[in-house]
C-alpha positions in Angstrom: 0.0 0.0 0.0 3.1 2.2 -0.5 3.3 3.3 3.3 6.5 3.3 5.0 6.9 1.2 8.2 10.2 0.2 10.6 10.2 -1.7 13.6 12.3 -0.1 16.4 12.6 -2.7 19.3 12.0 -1.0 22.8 12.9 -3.3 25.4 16.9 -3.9 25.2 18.2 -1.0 25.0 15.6 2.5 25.0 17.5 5.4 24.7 18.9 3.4 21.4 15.4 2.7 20.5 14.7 6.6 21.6 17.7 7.7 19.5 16.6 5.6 16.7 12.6 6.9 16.5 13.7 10.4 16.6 16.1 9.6 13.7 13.4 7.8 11.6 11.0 10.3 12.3 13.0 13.1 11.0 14.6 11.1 7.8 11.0 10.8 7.5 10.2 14.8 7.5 7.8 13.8 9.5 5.7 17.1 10.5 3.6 15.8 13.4 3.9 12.4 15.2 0.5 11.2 15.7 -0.1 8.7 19.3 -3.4 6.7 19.6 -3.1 4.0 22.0 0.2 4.3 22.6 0.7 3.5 25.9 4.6 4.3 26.7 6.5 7.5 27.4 8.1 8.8 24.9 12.1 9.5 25.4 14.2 12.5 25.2 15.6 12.7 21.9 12.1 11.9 20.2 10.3 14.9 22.4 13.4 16.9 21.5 13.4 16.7 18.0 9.2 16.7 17.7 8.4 19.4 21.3 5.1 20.5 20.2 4.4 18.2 17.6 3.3 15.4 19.1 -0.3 14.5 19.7 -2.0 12.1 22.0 -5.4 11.4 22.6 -7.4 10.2 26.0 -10.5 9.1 26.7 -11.5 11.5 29.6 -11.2 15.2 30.9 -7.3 16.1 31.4 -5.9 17.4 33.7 -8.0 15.5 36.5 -8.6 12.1 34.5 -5.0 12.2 33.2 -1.7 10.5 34.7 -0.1 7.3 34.9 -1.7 4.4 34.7 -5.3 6.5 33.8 -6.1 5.1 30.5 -9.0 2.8 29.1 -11.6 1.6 31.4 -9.7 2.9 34.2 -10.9 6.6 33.2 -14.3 5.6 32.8 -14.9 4.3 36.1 -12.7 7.5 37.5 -15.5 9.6 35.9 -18.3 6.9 36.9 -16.9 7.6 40.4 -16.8 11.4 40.4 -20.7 11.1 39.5 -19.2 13.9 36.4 -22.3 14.8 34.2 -20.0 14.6 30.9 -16.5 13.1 30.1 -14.4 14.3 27.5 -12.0 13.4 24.3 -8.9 15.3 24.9 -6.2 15.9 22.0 -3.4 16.9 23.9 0.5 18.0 23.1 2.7 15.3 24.2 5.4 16.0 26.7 7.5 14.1 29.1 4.7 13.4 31.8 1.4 11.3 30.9 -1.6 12.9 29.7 -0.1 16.9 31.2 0.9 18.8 27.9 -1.7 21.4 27.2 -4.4 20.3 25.8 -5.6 21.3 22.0 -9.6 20.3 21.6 -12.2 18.8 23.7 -15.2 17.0 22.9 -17.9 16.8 25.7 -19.4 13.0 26.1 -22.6 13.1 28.2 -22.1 10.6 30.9 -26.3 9.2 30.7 -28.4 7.8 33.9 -27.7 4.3 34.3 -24.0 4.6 32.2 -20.8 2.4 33.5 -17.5 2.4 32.7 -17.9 -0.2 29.5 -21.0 1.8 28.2 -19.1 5.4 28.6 -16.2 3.7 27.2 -17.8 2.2 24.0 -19.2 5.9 23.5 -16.4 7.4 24.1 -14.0 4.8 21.8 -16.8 5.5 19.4 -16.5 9.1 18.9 -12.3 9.1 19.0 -11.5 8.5 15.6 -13.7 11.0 14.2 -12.4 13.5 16.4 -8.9 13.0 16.0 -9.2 13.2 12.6 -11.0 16.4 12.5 -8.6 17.8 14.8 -5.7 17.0 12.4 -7.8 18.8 9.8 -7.9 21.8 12.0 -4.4 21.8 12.3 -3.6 21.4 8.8 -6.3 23.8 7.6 -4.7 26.7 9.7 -7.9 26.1 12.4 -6.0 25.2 15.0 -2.6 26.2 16.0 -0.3 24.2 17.7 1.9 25.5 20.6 4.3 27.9 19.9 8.1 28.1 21.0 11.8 28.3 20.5 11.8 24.4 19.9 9.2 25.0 16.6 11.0 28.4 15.4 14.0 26.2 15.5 12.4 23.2 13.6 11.4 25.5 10.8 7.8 24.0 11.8 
């Protein structure tokens, strides 16, 4: 399908595997990386090379529903517990502490009477996709702006 793929093993060595990404990333002129799902912090080099530029998105309302280990169902039954009337889909900036670089667009996800964290979840998981996709748009359409700094001035981004 033409698309470009490399496998960067993680486990043995990951500043290597850090070094590596960021290299791969930027042979590929990569303008934004793109997280969804991924589940691992990111090293130093690759949030060097891409600060501002990188984009996660989480299934609940950051800053409060954000943090380690606060992902999947885990979120949903944070936001169960808090008896919160909505959650929220929260495309973020990517920096070196889970789910705390500022965030770039929100989508409100009614929490409804009788909800639990698999039903919010399957709403939420529902609606992700679309979301993230329209806030790329945004991004590349001049919409939305990503954060400014020396790092992007630098980049030439």
């Amino acid at each position: 399908c033409g698309v470009t793929a490399r496998v960067i093993p993680t486990l043995r060595d990951p500043e290597a595997a850090d070094r590596r990404l960021a290299e791969a990333l930027l042979e590929a002129k990569a303008d934004l990386v793109i997280l969804s799902g991924y589940l691992r912090r990111l090293g130093p080099a690759t949030l060097a090379a891409f600060a501002g530029r990188i984009l996660n998105i989480h299934p609940g309302p950051l800053p409060d529903f954000g943090g380690e280990g606060m992902y999947g169902r885990h979120v949903h039954e944070a936001v169960i517990a808090a008896g919160l009337p909505a959650s929220e889909i929260c495309v973020h900036v990517v920096d070196a502490v889970y789910d705390h670089g500022p965030v770039l667009a929100r989508l409100s996800v009614p929490v409804e009477a009788g909800d639990t964290a698999e039903t919010l979840e399957q709403r939420v998981t529902a609606a992700e996709p679309a979301f993230f996709v329209e806030t790329l748009r945004a991004i590349a359409d001049g919409r939305l702006a990503l954060p400014s700094g020396p790092d992007r001035a630098k980049s030439g981004a």
